[in-house]
C-alpha positions in Angstrom: -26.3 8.3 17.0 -24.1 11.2 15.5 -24.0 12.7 12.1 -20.8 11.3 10.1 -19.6 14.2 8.4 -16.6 13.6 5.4 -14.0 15.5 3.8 -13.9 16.4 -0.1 -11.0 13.5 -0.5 -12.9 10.7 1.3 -16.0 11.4 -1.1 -13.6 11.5 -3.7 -11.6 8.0 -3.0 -15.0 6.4 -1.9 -16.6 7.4 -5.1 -13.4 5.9 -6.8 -13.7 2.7 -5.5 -14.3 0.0 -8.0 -15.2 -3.7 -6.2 -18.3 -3.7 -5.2 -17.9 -5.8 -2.3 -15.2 -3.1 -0.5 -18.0 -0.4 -1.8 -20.2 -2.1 0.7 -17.8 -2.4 3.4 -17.3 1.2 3.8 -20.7 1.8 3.5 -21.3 -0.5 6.2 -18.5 0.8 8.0 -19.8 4.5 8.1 -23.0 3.4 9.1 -21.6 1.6 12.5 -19.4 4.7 13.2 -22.7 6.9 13.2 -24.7 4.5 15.2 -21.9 3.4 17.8 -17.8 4.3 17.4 -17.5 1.8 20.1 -19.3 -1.1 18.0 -16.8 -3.9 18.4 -16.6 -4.9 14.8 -14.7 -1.3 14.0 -12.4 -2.2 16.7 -12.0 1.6 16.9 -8.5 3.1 18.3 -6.7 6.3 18.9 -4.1 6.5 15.6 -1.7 9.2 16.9 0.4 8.9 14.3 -2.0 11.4 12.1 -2.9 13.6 15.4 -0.3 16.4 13.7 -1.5 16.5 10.3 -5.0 17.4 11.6 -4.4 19.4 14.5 -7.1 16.9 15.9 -7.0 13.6 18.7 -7.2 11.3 15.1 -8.9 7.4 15.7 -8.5 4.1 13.3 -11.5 2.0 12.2 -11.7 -1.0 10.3 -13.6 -1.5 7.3 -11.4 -4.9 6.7 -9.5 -7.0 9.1 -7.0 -10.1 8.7 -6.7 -9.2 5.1 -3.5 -7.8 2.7 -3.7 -4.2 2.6 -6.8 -3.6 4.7 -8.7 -0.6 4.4 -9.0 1.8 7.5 -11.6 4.9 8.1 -9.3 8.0 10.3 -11.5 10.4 12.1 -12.0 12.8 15.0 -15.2 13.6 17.4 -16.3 17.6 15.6 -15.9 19.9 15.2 -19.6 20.3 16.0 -20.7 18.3 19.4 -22.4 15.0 18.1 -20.2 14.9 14.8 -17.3 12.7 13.6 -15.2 13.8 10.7 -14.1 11.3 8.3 -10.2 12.7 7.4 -8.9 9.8 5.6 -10.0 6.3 4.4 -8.0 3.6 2.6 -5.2 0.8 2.9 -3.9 0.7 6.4 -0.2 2.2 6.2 
């Protein structure tokens, strides 16, 4: 397990959310990333696309799949040994 550290704007857009049912997803979501970034159900990737914005190696996870607009969690391993940083959340671009 590793402590899943986030950013003023992910608190900010998760505490924005409104349906209660994508609410839970990212919760869920969170809670798989801190237990295992590997778990198959994140389907967890390197996302280089954002590596420049945050001077960091920046992965993808999936809080929905196979649906319009679906919402992803970005983050990067730190900056403290057994830490992720969540950087971004929300519709896939």
């Amino acid at each position: 397990m590793v402590a899943v550290n986030t950013t003023e704007s992910v608190d900010a857009v998760i505490r924005g959310i409104r349906d209660k049912a994508l609410a839970k997803k990212v919760v869920k979501c969170l809670i798989l990333l801190g237990q295992d970034h590997r778990h198959t159900g994140l389907g967890s990737h390197r996302f280089e696309s954002f590596d420049s914005l945050y001077a960091e190696r920046i992965w993808e996870s999936y809080v929905e799949n196979r649906t319009p607009s679906a919402w992803r969690i970005w983050w990067f391993f730190g900056p403290e040994d057994g830490t992720i940083t969540v950087v971004d959340i929300g519709p896939h671009p």
